[in-house]
C-alpha positions in Angstrom: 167.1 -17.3 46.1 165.1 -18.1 43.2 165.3 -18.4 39.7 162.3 -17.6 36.5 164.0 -20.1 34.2 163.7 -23.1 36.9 160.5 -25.1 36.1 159.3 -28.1 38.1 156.7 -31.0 36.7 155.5 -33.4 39.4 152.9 -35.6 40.6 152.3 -38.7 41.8 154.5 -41.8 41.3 153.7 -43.3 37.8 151.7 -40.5 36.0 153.8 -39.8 33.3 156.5 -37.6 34.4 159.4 -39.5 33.0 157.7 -39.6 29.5 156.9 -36.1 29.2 160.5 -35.3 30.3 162.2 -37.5 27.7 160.2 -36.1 25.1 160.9 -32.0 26.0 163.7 -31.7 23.0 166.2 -30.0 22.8 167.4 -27.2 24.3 165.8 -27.7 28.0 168.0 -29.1 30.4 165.8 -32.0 32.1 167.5 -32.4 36.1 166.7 -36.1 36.8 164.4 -37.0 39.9 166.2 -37.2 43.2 164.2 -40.2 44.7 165.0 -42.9 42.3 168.6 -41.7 42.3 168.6 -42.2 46.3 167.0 -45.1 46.3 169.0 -46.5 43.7 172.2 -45.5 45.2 171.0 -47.0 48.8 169.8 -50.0 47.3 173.5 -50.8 45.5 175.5 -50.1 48.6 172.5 -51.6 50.9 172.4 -48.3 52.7 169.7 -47.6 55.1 168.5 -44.7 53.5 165.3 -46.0 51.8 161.6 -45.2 52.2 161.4 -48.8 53.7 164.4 -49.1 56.2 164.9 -45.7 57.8 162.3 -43.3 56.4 163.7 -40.0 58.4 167.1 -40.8 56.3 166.2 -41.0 52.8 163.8 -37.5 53.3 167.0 -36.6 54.8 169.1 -37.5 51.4 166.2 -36.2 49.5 166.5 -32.8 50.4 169.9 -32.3 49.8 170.1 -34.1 46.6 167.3 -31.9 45.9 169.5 -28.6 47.6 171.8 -29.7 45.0 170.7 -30.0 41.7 168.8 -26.3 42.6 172.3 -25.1 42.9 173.6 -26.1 40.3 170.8 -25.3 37.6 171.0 -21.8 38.8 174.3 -21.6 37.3 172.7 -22.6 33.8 171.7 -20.0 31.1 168.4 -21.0 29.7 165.4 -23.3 31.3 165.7 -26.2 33.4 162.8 -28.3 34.1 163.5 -30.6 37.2 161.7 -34.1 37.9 160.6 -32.9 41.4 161.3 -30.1 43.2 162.5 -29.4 47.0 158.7 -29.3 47.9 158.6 -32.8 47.1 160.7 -33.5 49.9 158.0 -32.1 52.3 155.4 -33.9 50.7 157.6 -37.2 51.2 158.0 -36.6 55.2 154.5 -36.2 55.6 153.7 -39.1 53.9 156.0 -41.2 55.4 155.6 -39.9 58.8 159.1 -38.0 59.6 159.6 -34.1 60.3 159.3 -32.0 57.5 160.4 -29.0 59.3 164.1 -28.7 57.1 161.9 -29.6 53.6 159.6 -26.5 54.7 162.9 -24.0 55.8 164.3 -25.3 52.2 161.1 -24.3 50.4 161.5 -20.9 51.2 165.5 -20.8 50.3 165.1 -22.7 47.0 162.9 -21.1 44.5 161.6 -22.4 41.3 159.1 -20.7 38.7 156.0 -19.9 40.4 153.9 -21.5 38.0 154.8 -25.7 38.8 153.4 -28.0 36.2 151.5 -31.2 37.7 150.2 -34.5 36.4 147.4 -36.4 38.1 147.6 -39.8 39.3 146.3 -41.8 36.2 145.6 -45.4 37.0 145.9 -46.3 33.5 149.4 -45.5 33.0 150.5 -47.0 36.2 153.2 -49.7 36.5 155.6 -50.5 39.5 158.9 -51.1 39.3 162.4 -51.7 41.5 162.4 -48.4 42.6 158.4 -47.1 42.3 156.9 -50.0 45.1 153.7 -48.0 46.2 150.4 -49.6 44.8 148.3 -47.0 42.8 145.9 -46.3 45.7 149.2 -45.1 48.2 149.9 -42.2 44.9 146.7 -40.3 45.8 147.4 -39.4 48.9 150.8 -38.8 48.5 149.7 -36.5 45.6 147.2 -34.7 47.7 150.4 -34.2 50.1 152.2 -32.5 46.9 149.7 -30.3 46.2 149.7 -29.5 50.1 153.1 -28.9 50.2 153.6 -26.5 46.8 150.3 -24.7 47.5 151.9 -23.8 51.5 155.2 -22.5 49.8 153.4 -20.5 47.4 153.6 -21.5 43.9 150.5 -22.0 41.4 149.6 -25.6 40.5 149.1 -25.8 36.5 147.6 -29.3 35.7 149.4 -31.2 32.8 146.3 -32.6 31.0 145.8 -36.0 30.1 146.8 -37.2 26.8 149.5 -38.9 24.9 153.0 -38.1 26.3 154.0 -36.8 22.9 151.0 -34.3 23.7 151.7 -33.5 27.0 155.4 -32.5 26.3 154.2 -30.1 24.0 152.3 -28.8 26.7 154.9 -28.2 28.5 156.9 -27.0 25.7 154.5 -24.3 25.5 154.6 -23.4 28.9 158.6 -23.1 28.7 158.4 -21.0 25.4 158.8 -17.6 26.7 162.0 -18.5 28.9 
């Protein structure tokens, strides 16, 4: 299962995903990032299922928030770029320490373009917020865990370069042209 018109863009916590997504136009549906929805969600309800109380959880919601929105953007005509992808979900268990067995099973099920766009961690933009708690440092090798995991399920790593996000949406604008 697997679709040409489903793009990921991801990276490392704070390196500019958000600002390239809200800058793509119009025309590209943008599926929001699972994690920050979770966490959010958990956080309101004081849930368990954070990155800080039960680890093995929130990977757990992670996937199948992320199982969900693939299912529904395959039902769209046109692109979708998604603010992480069900590979993400690997790199998170390995990061954290849990069993990414179900991430890994899910990789293979749920396809995206095999092209994925991804930004490097970039100190200079990085902030924290409520939801984004990991110092700068902790993104690199949680990014080295994303590569890891999208390079193990077979799709090609295309670097979003470095510039202003106005720049790097075009970037990917480019990238999205033909579909």
């Amino acid at each position: 299962m697997g679709s040409a018109n489903l793009f990921v863009l991801t990276g490392a916590p704070g390196a500019g995903k958000t600002a390239i997504l809200d800058r793509i136009g119009a025309g590209i549906r943008i599926v929001g990032e699972p994690a920050r929805e979770i966490l959010a969600e958990q956080r309101s309800v004081g849930g368990a299922g954070t990155s800080d109380r039960d680890p093995s959880l929130f990977v757990d919601l992670l996937l199948q928030r992320s199982i969900d929105k693939h299912e529904t953007a395959q039902r769209w005509e046109g692109p979708a770029v998604f603010d992480r992808g069900v590979p993400d979900c690997v790199a998170y268990a390995v990061v954290m320490g849990t069993d990414p067995t179900a991430g890994r099973a899910a990789c293979e099920r749920y396809r995206y373009h095999p092209e994925v766009l991804v930004v490097e961690p970039w100190e200079e933009i990085y902030v924290t917020d409520a939801e984004r708690t990991m110092s700068f440092a902790d993104t690199i090798p949680f990014h080295v865990a994303l590569v890891d995991a999208y390079e193990r399920a077979g799709y090609s790593l295309v670097e979003v370069p470095r510039d202003s996000a106005e720049n790097r949406a075009a970037f990917v604008r480019d990238i999205l042209a033909g579909y």
